[in-house]
C-alpha positions, 0 to 999 in steps of 0.5 A: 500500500503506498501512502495514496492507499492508504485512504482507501480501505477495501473491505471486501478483500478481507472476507474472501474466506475459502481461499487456499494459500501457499504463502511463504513458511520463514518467520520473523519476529518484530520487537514490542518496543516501538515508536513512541515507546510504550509506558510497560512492555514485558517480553516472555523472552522465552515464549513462541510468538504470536504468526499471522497467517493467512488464516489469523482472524481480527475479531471486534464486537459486533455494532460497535463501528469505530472497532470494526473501523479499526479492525480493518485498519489494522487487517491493511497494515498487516497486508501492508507490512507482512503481505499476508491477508487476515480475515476480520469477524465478530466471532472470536476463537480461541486461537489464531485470533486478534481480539479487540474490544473496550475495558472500563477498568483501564484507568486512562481514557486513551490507555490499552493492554495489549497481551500476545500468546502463541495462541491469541493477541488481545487489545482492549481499552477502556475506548476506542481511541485506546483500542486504535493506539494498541493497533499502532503498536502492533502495526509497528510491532511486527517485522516488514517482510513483503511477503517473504517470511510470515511476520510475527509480534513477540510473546508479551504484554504491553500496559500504556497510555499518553503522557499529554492528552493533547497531541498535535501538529500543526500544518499551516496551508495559508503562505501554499496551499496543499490539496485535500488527499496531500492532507489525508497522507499527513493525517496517516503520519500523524496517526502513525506517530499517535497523535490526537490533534491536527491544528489546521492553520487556515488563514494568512497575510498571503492566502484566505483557505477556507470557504466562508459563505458569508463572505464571499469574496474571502476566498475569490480574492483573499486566495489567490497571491500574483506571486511570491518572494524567491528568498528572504529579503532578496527584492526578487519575485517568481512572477508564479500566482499561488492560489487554492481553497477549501471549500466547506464539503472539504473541510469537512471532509478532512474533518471526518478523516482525521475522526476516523484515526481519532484525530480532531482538527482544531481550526485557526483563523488568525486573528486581529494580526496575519489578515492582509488577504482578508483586508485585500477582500475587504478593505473596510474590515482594516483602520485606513481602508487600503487599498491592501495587497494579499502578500507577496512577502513573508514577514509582520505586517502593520496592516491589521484588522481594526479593533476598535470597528464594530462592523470589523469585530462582527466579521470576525465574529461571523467568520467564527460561527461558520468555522464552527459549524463546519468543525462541530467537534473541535472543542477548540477554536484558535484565533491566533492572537499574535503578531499584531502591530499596533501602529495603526491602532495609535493612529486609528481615530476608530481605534483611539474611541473604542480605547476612551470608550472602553476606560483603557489606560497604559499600565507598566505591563500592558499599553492601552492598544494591547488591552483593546487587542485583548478586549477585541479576543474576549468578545470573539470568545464569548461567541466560542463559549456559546458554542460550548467551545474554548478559545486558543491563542498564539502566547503574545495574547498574554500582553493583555492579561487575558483570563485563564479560565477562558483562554488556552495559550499555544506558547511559540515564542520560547521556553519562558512563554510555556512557564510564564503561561503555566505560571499565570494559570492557563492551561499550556501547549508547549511548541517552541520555536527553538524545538519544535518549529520543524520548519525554522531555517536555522535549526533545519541547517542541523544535520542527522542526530543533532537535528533529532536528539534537539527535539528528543532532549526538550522537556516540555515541563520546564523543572522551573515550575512547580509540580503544580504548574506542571498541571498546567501543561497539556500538551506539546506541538509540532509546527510546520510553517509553510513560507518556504515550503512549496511542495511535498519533499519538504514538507516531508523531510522537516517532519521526518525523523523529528516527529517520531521524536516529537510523538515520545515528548508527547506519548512516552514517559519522560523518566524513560527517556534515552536518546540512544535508546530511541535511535535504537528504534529509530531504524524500523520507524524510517523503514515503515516511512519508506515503505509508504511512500515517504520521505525522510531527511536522509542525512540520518543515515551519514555517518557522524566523526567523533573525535576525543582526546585521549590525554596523552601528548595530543592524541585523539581517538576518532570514532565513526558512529551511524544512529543505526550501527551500520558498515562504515567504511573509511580512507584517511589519504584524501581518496574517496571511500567505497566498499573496498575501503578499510571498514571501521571496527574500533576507533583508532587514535591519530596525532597530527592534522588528518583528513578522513572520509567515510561513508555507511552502505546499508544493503547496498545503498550508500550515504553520502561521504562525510568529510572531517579534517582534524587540524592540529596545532599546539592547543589541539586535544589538550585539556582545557577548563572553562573558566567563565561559565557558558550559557546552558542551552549553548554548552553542548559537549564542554570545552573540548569542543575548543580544542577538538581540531574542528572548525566551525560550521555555518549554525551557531546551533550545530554544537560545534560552538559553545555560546556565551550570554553578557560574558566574557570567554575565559579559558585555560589550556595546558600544554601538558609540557613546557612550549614556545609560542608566539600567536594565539588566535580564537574563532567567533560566529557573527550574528547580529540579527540574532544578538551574536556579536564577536570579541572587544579584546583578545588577552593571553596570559601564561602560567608555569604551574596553572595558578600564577599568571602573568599577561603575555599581550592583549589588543582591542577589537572594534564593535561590530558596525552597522550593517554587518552581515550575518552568519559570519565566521571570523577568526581574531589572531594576537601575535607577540615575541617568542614566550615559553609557557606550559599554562596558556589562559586566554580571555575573549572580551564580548560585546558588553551590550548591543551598540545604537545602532541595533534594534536591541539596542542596550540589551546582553549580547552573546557570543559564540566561540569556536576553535582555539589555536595556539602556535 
């Protein structure tokens, strides 16, 4: 089954009883520890495991529909994975039979018990939602065989539940549109990854997406872009129109879909911000009444919904009521809430009544403008609530003081939203941009391991909160935003591997978590997206180069590691490797400035070849201590990173840099013997937009027995000037007179604070070092 028959489901085929098979007689047995990995498994290791065959029933309970539903999902994920056809009934035997059926006693509302014998597999939950999450295990359980070998699930029992009832991922369809059946597949990916919510992003600057009768126009003017910017801030355009809808039949459509695999779509018509298409169609919704354009550019806009107009509050009220009638079963409706300049609200006469009408007034923490945002929100949330519904927002909806009870935050902007929101007592979905924005430029710069393991090792509950605000916390958000996603191939490798790491965040338990572990199993999870059809971001499968100081004289051991512990092979003379290449066994030790080259070869199927040059010079592989202390989310590996013969990469996010907030870079090398050395040079990473800028001053000072220094040479280094580029590695080099020194301290003076001239004027800097060099 590809992943476009996925969406079909052919009943009739697993009733054709009488049928003879000579289907192949070679078992495999799959493995109970899949993504994400259950709450309990255990294995009876010495047990015969459960075959299916051709002559396996999955039996469910007769009326009940959802059961039947499933157990033909999982009758085509056995065909799919195994080749063999089951039969389904609602008879069930005492043998060779899959038993699905509900158990009130199971304390979780989504849990399951999942009990394999020789003889029989059971799977009840105390719903049907449970009972469908107990498939997904056994659909991943089982060995993909394509039909060469009868697949079988291991002797054992599996107890298990979701750590967050809210699971999702959002899909933002306005900035390009994706057609319903592209949708149907996410959902399928979703559902694979036992994820509950599909938060449908359905309204853009650059495109209206959703039918509204009321409003016509929405969609024959705000759907359609004449074209779109090739590449951020580049001035150029494609000269391509970008256009598409969904009607209401549609929507709906994917409504009933995703209910199938027990996902509910949550709606979000951004809201009083992101509304250029709608002011495009109706230009007297907005405070100067346009013209407007349906955007070309991505970015923030100051054009924005008038809040002060009451015929604009009731679009926004009536465009909501049909979004509730076409998504009845959402019990929320999210309405964004971020982004949302005010500059036009100062200026808006309209704006200005409404705020003296209202006896709004600037506070310390909350301007006049952002309660009337507030104010705007409140009253489109009355409208929710009357439909028995609850509100959600973007976490800039906090700059109002908007009231727990109603209000649900969706925390985007970083780690201090989601505590913040936790703090205030809104119940929270956590969904970084720093995490679990699988579509952010920078961290898609991350390759292999790092990319995945940043989404594997965030905690959604932030040990700064209390076991109570903990409670607060609900669940956790992958997000693809689709500025620069045009076509299913990305959209596909941003989302994979990293939502099999998203779904352990958000279903497995958090005292269980090791990444090694999780890439153990990552393997058969990669096999199951090649099989239906999908692609994943390759560069999990490269091989990473490792390369750590033995403490002895500068010698390094280099280790050469795949996620999946497949054949390496690898040269170390500048050639390319092949499969006649030495293949790796152990790590081997090195002591001066190498080249290797490796690549992995999986059945026949090559990677590409990683290159790592080791460089060496006097600092290389010797210990070195951290004397100032680095920022915790940029520390990495420590301060061998330092001294490792690496340069830098071009993303400061990569591990390869330990960064440094408000503090000066201060560290000590032991030479390990008594050296001449003339220059000392360190490498910083130049990022100005982000608030990454590079050395002030360079001082070194040298040391016989690692207490008492003195200073060998210093120089001053300008601040970075205006329009400085960034994603800029630059290397800062002191030279001074032959000096003899065992102890080489070097102290690396950072931006104090952020010079006039840049938007954050006044505010901390960072800075980013990498490799040290001692000659």
């Amino acid at each position: 089954m590809t992943k476009n028959q996925l969406k079909t489901m052919a009943f009739c085929l697993f009733f054709a009883g009488g049928l003879v098979s000579c289907g192949p007689s070679d078992i495999q047995s799959g493995d109970l520890n899949v993504i994400p990995l259950p709450q309990e498994i255990t294995q009876a290791e010495s047990a015969e495991p459960f075959v299916v065959r051709s002559s396996t029933k999955i039996c469910y309970p007769a009326g009940n529909e959802k059961l039947e539903r499933t157990a033909h999902f999982l009758a085509s994920y056995i065909k799919e994975v195994t080749g063999t056809e089951v039969k389904l009934s609602t008879e069930a035997g005492d043998k060779n039979c899959i038993v699905l059926g509900l158990d009130p006693s199971i304390p979780q509302k989504e849990g399951y018990v999942l009990n394999i014998t020789s003889n029989q597999v059971t799977l009840n939950g105390q719903t049907e939602a449970g009972v469908f999450y107990g498939v997904q295990t056994i659909h991943k359980a089982l060995p993909i065989t394509n039909g060469k070998a009868l697949g079988a699930l291991p002797a054992g029992t599996v107890k298990d539940f979701p750590q967050y009832g809210y699971r999702g991922f959002m899909i933002d369809v306005g900035r390009h549109f994706f057609s319903v059946d592209y949708l149907k597949e996410l959902i399928d990916v979703m559902a694979l990854h036992n994820i509950n919510i599909f938060h449908w992003h359905l309204t853009e600057d650059q495109g209206w997406r959703i039918e509204i009768k009321k409003y016509p126009k929405l969609t024959e003017i705000g759907s359609v872009r004449k074209e779109t910017i090739t590449a951020p801030g580049s001035g150029k355009f494609d000269g391509t129109p970008v256009s598409g809808f969904y009607t209401q039949e549609e929507a709906k459509e994917i409504v009933a879909y995703a209910a199938e695999r027990f996902i509910t779509v949550i709606p979000e018509v951004d809201m009083p911000g992101h509304m250029l298409a709608a002011l495009a169609s109706y230009p007297e919704l907005g405070c100067t009444g346009g013209p407007y354009e349906v955007a070309t550019k991505f970015g923030v806009f100051r054009e924005v919904l008038c809040g002060g107009n009451e015929k604009t509050l009731q679009f926004a009220k009536d465009v909501i009521n049909e979004i509730m009638d076409i998504f009845p079963d959402a019990p929320y409706i999210h309405i964004g809430g971020d982004e949302c300049p005010k500059a036009e609200w100062k200026k808006c006469p309209t704006c200005q009544a409404k705020i003296r009408e209202l006896g709004l007034r600037d506070t310390k923490e909350h301007s006049k403008e952002n309660q009337l945002q507030v104010y705007f929100m409140s009253e489109v949330e009355k409208e929710i609530a009357k439909r028995g519904k609850k509100m959600l927002a973007w976490d800039e909806i906090l700059e109002g003081n908007p009231d727990p009870e109603t209000t649900t935050v969706c925390a985007w902007t970083g780690v201090p939203a989601s505590i913040k929101s936790a703090k205030l007592g809104h119940q929270t979905i956590v969904c970084p941009i720093s995490h679990l924005y699988f579509s952010n430029p920078g961290y898609n710069r991350l390759k292999g391991v790092s990319s995945v393991g940043r989404v594997y090792n965030f905690e959604p509950a932030s040990p700064e909160l209390t076991d109570e605000e903990k409670q607060n916390i609900i669940g956790v958000q992958g997000c693809i935003w689709t500025e620069w996603t045009k076509d299913s191939l990305k959209m596909e490798w941003q989302m994979m591997p990293r939502i099999a790491a998203l779904s352990e965040l958000q279903w497995s338990n958090p005292a269980q978590k090791n990444l090694d572990n999780f890439l153990g199993r990552l393997r058969h999870q990669l096999d199951l997206y090649s099989l239906y059809g999908f692609h994943y971001k390759e560069d999990i499968e490269d091989v990473v180069i490792e390369a750590t100081p033995t403490g002895e004289g500068g010698k390094a051991n280099v280790a050469l590691k795949t996620f999946d512990n497949a054949p390496v092979y690898y040269t170390l003379d500048g050639s390319e490797p092949t499969a006649q290449s030495t293949a790796y066994a152990e790590p081997f030790t090195i002591d001066g400035t190498t080249t290797i080259k490796a690549k992995a070869i999986r059945d026949g199927r090559e990677t590409g070849i990683v290159e790592s040059t080791i460089e060496y010079n006097l600092a290389t592989m010797r210990p070195i201590t951290l004397n100032s202390e680095s920022a915790p989310s940029y520390t990495y590996q420590g301060a061998s990173l330092l001294v490792d013969g690496l340069t830098g990469d071009d993303n400061y996010r990569s591990g390869r840099y330990i960064g440094f907030y408000g503090k000066d870079f201060d560290a000590t090398i032991d030479l390990q013997e008594e050296t001449e050395i003339s220059a000392v040079s360190v490498g910083t990473y130049l990022v100005p937009g982000d608030y990454i800028f590079g050395l002030t001053g360079l001082e070194v000072y040298g040391s016989a027995d690692g207490k008492n220094f003195k200073k060998i040479a210093s120089k001053s280094i300008p601040t970075l000037p205006k329009g400085s580029k960034n994603n800029v590695l630059t290397r800062d080099e002191i030279t001074f007179d032959k000096t003899k020194t065992r102890y080489v301290r070097v102290v690396g003076k950072c931006t104090p604070v952020l010079p006039k001239w840049h938007p954050g004027a006044g505010s901390k800097t960072f800075l980013f070092i990498d490799e040290v060099t001692i000659k």
